[in-house]
C-alpha positions in Angstrom: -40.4 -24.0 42.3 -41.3 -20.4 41.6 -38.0 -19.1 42.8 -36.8 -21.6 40.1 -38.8 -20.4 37.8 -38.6 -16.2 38.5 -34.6 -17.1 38.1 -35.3 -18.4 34.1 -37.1 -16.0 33.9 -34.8 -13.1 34.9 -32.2 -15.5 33.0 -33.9 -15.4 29.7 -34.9 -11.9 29.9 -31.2 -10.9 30.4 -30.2 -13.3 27.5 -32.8 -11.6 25.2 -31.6 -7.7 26.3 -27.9 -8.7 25.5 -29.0 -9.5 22.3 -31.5 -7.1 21.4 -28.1 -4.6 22.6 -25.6 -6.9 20.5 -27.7 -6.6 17.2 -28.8 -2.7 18.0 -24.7 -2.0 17.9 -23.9 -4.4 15.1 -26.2 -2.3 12.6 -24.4 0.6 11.2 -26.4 3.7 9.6 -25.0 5.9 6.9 -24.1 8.5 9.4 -22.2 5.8 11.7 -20.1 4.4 8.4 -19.2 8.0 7.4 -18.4 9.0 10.6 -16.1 5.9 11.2 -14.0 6.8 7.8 -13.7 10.4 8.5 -12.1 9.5 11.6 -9.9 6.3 10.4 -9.5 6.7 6.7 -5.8 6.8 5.9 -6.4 9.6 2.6 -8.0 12.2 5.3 -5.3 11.7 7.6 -2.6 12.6 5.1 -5.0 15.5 3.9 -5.3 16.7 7.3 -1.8 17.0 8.2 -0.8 19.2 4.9 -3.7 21.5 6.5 -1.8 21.5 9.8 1.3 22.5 7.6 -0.3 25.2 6.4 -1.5 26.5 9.5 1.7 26.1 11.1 2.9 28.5 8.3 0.5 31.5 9.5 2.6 32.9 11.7 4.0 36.9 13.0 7.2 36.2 11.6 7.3 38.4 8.7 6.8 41.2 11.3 9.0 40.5 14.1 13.1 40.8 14.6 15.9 39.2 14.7 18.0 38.5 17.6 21.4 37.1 17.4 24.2 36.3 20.4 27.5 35.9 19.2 30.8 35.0 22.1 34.0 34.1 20.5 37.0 33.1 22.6 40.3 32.3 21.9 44.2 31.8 22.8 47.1 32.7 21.0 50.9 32.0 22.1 53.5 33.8 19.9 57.2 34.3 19.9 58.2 37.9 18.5 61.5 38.9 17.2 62.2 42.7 16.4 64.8 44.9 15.5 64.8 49.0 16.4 67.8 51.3 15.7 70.3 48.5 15.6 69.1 46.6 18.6 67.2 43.7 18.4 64.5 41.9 20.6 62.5 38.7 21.7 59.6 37.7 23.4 59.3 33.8 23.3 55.8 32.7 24.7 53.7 35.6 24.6 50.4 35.1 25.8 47.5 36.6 24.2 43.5 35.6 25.5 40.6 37.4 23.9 36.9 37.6 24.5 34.3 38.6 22.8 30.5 38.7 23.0 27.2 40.6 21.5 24.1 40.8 21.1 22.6 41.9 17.7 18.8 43.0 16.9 17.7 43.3 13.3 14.1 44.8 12.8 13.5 45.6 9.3 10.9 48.2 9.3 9.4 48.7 5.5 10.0 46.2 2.8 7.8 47.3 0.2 4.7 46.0 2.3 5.7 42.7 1.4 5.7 41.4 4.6 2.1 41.9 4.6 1.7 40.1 1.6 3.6 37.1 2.7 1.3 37.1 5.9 -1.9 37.2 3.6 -0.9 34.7 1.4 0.0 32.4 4.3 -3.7 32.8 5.6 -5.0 32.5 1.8 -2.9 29.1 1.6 -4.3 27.8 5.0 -8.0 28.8 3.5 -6.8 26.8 0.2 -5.4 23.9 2.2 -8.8 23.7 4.0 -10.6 23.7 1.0 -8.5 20.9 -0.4 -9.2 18.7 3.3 -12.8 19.4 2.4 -12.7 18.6 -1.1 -11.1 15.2 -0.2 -13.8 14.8 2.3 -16.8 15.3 0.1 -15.2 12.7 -2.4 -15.0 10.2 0.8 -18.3 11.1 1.6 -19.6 9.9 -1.7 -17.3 7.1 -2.2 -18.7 5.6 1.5 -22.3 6.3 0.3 -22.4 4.7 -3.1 -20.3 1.5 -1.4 -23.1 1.6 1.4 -26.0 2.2 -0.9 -24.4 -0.7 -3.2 -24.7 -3.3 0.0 -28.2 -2.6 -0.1 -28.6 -3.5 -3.0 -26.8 -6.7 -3.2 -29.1 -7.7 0.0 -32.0 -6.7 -1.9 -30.6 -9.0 -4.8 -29.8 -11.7 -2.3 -33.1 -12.0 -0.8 -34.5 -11.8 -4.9 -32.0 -14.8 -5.6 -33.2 -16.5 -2.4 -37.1 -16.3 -3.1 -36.3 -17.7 -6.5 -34.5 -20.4 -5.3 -37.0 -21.0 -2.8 -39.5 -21.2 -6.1 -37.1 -23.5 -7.9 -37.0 -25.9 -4.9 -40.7 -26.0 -4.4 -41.2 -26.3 -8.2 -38.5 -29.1 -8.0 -40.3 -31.3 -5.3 -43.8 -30.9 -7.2 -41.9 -32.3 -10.3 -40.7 -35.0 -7.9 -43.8 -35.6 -6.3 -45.8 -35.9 -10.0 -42.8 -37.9 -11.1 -43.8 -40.7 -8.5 -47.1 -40.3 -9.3 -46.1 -41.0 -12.6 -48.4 -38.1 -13.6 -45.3 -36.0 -15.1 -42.0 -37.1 -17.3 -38.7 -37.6 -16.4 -37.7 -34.9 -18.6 -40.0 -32.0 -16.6 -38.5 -33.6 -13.4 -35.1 -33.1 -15.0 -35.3 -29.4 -16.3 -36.9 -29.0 -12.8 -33.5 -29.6 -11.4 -31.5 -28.2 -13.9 -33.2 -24.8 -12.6 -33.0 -25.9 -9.1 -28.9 -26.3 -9.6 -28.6 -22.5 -11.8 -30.7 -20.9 -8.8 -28.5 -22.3 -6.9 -25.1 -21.0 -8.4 -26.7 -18.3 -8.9 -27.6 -17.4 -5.2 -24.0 -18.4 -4.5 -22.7 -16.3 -6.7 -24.8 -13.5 -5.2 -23.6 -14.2 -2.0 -20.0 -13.7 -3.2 -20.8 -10.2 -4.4 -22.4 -9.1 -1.4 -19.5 -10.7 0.5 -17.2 -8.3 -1.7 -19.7 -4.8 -1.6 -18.9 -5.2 2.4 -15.1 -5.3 1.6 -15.3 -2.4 -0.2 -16.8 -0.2 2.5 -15.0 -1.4 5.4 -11.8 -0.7 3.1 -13.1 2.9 3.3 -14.0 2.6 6.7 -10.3 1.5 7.7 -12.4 -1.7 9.3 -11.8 -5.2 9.7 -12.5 -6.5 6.0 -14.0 -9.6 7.6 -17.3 -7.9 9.1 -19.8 -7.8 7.3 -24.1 -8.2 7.2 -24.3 -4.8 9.5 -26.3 -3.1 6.9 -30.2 -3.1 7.7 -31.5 0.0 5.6 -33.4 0.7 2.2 -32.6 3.1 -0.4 -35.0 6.3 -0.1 -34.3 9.0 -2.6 -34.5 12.8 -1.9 -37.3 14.9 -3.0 -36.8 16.1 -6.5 -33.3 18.6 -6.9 -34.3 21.7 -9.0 -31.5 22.6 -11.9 -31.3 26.2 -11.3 -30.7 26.2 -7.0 -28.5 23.5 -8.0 -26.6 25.9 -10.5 -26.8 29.0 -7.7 -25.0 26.3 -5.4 -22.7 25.3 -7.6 -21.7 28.7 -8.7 -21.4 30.0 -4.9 -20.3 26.2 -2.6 -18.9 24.2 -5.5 -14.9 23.1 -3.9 -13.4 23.2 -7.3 -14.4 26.5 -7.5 -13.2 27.8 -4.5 -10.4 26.7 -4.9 -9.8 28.4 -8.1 -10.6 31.8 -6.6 -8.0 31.2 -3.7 -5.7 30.7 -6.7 -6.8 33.9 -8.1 -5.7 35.8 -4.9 -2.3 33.8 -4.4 -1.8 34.4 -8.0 -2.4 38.4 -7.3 -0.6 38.5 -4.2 2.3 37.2 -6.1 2.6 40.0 -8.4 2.3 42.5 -5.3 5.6 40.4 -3.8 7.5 40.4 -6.9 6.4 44.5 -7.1 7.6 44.6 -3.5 11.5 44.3 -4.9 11.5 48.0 -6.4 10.7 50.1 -3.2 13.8 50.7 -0.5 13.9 48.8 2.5 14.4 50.4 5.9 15.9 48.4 8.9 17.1 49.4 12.6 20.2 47.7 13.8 20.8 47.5 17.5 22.6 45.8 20.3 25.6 45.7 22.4 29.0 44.2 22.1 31.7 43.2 24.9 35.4 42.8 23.7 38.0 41.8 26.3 42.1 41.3 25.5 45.2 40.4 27.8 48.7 40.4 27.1 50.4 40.2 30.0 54.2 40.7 28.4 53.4 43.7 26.2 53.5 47.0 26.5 49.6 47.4 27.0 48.3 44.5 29.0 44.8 44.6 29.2 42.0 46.4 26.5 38.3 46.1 27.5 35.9 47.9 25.1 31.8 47.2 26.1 28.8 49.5 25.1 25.5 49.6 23.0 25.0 50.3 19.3 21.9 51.5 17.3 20.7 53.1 13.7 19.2 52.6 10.6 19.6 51.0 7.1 18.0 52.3 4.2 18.6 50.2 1.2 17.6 50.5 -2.6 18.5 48.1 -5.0 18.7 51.3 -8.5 19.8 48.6 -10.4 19.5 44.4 -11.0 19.7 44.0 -14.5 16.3 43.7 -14.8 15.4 41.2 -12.5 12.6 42.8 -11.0 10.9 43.5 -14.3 11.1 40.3 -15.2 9.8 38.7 -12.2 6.4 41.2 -12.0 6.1 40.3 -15.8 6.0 36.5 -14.8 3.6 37.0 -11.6 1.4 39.5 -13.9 1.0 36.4 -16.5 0.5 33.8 -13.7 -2.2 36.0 -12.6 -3.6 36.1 -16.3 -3.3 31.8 -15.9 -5.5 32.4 -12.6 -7.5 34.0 -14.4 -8.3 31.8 -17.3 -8.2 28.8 -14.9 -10.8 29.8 -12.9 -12.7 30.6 -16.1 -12.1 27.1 -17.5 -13.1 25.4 -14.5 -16.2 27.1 -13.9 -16.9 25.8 -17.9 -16.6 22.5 -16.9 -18.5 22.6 -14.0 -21.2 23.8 -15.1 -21.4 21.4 -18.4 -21.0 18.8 -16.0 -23.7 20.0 -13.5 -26.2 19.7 -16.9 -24.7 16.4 -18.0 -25.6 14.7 -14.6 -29.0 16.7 -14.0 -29.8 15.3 -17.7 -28.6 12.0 -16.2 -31.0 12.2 -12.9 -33.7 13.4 -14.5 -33.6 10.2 -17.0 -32.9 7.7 -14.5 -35.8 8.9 -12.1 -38.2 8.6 -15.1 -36.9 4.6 -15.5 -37.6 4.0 -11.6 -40.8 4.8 -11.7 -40.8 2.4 -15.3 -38.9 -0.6 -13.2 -41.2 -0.3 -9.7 -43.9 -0.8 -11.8 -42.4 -3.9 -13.9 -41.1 -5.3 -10.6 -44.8 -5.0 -9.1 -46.5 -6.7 -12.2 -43.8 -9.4 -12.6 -44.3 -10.4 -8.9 -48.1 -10.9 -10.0 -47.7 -12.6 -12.8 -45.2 -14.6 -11.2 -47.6 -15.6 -7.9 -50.5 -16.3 -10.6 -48.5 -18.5 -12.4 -47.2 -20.5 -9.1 -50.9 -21.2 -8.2 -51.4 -22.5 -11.9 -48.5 -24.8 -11.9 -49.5 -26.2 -9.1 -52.6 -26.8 -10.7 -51.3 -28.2 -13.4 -52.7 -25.1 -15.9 -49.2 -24.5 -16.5 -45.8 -26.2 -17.6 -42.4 -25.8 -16.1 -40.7 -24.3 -19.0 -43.7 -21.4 -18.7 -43.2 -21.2 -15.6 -39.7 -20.7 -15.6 -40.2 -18.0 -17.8 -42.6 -15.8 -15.2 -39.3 -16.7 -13.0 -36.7 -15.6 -15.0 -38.8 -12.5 -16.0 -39.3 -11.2 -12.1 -35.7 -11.8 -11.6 -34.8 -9.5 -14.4 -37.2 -6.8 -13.3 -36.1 -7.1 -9.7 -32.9 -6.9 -11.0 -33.6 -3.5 -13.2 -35.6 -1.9 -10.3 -32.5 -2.5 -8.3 -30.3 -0.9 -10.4 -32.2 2.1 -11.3 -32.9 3.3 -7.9 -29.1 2.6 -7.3 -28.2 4.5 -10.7 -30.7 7.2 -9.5 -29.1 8.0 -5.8 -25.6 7.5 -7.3 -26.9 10.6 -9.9 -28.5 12.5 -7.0 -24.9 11.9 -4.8 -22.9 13.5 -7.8 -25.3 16.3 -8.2 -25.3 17.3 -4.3 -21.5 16.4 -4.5 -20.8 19.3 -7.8 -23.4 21.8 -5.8 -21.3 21.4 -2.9 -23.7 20.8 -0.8 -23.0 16.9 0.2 -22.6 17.6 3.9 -26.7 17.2 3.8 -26.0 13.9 3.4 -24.5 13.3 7.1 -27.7 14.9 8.3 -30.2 13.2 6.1 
């Protein structure tokens, strides 16, 4: 009997760890769901491999030389009629086989410096093409976040909708129970259960949308749609963000703006390329070269040529009808575009940094109005329970306590939802989301 009993024992205790292991992996944090679409979301992986193009364009090339191998053979077979001082001559089927072969190095030495250019620009596309994988990250980051932090809320609303219904029920079967005591009208039992059946669509209807918040992230996650109720967190909001190390950010981490700059330095680049054309270009030319003929039937059967070959190019172009001119007048007014660009942008950045810092400040202020409605409507509405059951209190009046802790629940929800989406966009424009993957 107590070997029996040590094996249920061990045997529950195993059954209870696998659990306790099953639900621990089946919760997801923040962290977990961003790290998941990082890793599987189909926008990053297109982003990711136009970075790898980029890199793949840094490369020596500019500087290095060409090397070319060239071997040509071929056959002729000729017949030849000729005539000298009265006397004439054939050769039917005369055999001719030639080969050929070289090798050819091209190293162009100077080009205006614009192979330098080209290699800086490369590196500045790469940085640009990084920026634009980190842009598209930041905007995933947020996207994942508001969809996770709207889960949370539509549990929070579900459990609200459930405690009401709960309420309605209970306030349904005292109805009932008065009803047969003939102590209450059929008309109070009947509004009773008109509530009871609106609670009820109503928590259906709640269930729905958190049904559909869940397809929404795992859509971002790249997950199976399906899966869902792996949320277990609460919404906790940062300590307060200060507008002007929120502008410094902005100014020095913001993407947008990065970006812009990197145009800035393409843009200037490009004028250096197109300035590039009107200096000479100086190339060595090496290699060596293997030429090889028989004709057995003529007078000189055999010629053999082989040896090596070098020396220089310098080139100029004096004159292109202009075409240079007009090309440095183009880069010089796409650099004037950078220019203004990068000036626009940082405009509109920084309106929109005070826009959504007017916006958090705000919507802070109403959660600290709607945690305090919430707090007193779940009062009111736990005093007013204890007084209908008492009979102190009708069911219409009581319905109203009801309906007005729903709303407030409802409002708090949304404000504190409102308020992190505010505090997402401002860390988002600052450029300094990452600090959500740590927080």
């Amino acid at each position: 009997m107590k070997v029996k009993r040590l094996l249920g024992f061990f045997f529950c205790f195993i059954v209870l760890f696998i659990s306790g292991v099953y639900a621990q992996s089946s919760h997801f944090t923040l962290n977990q769901c961003i790290e998941q679409a990082l890793e599987a979301n189909y926008s990053i992986k297109m982003v990711r491999n136009e970075q790898s193009v980029a890199e793949n364009n840094v490369t020596y090339a500019p500087f290095l030389p060409t090397v070319g191998l060239d071997v040509q053979q071929s056959q002729k077979i000729n017949d030849t009629k000729t005539k000298s001082n009265g006397e004439i001559h054939k050769l039917n089927g005369s055999e001719t086989n030639s080969l050929s072969a070289g090798v050819g190095l091209n190293w162009q030495l100077f080009d205006g410096m614009a192979m330098f250019t080209t290699y800086e620009r490369y590196q500045e596309m790469q940085a640009r093409g990084e920026l634009k994988t980190q842009m598209i990250v930041e905007n995933l980051i947020v996207e994942v976040s508001s969809a996770y932090y709207n889960v949370i809320v539509q549990h929070s609303k579900l459990e609200a909708s459930k405690h009401s219904l709960e309420l309605s029920t209970e306030r349904y079967n005292e109805a009932r129970d008065k009803y047969m005591l003939g102590v209450l009208s059929g008309l109070e039992l009947q509004q009773a259960k008109i509530d009871l059946n609106a609670d009820s669509s109503k928590y259906m209807k709640q269930k729905e949308l958190l049904k559909s918040s869940y397809i929404s992230l795992n859509m971002l996650m790249n997950s199976a749609l399906e899966q869902d109720m792996y949320v277990r967190d609460s919404i906790v909001l940062r300590p307060v963000l200060l507008l002007e190390e929120l502008r410094n950010s902005t100014l020095e981490y913001n993407t947008s703006l990065l970006m812009a700059r990197k145009d800035q330095k393409i843009s200037a680049m490009d004028v250096k390329l197109a300035r590039s054309a009107l200096f000479p270009t100086l190339d060595f030319n090496g290699g060596y070269n293997y030429s090889l003929t028989k004709t057995p039937q003529a007078t000189t059967t055999l010629n053999r040529t082989n040896g090596v070959y070098w020396g220089f190019t310098l080139s100029m172009n004096v004159f292109e009808r202009l075409e240079n001119h007009r090309k440095i007048k183009n880069a010089r007014l796409q650099q004037e575009y950078a220019e203004w660009s990068y000036r626009e942008i940082e405009l509109q950045i920084l309106a929109d940094l005070a826009q959504l810092y007017n916006t958090y400040e705000n919507n802070l202020q109403i959660v600290n109005f709607e945690n305090e409605s919430a707090e007193v409507a779940f009062e009111n509405l736990d005093a007013a329970l204890e007084k209908y059951k008492l009979g102190s209190l009708s069911g219409i009046e009581f319905r109203e306590f009801q309906r007005s802790y729903i709303d407030a629940v409802d409002r708090k929800l949304a404000s504190i939802y409102q308020a992190k989406v505010s505090e997402l966009s401002l860390l988002l424009i600052s450029g300094r989301i990452g600090e959500m993957e740590q927080s």
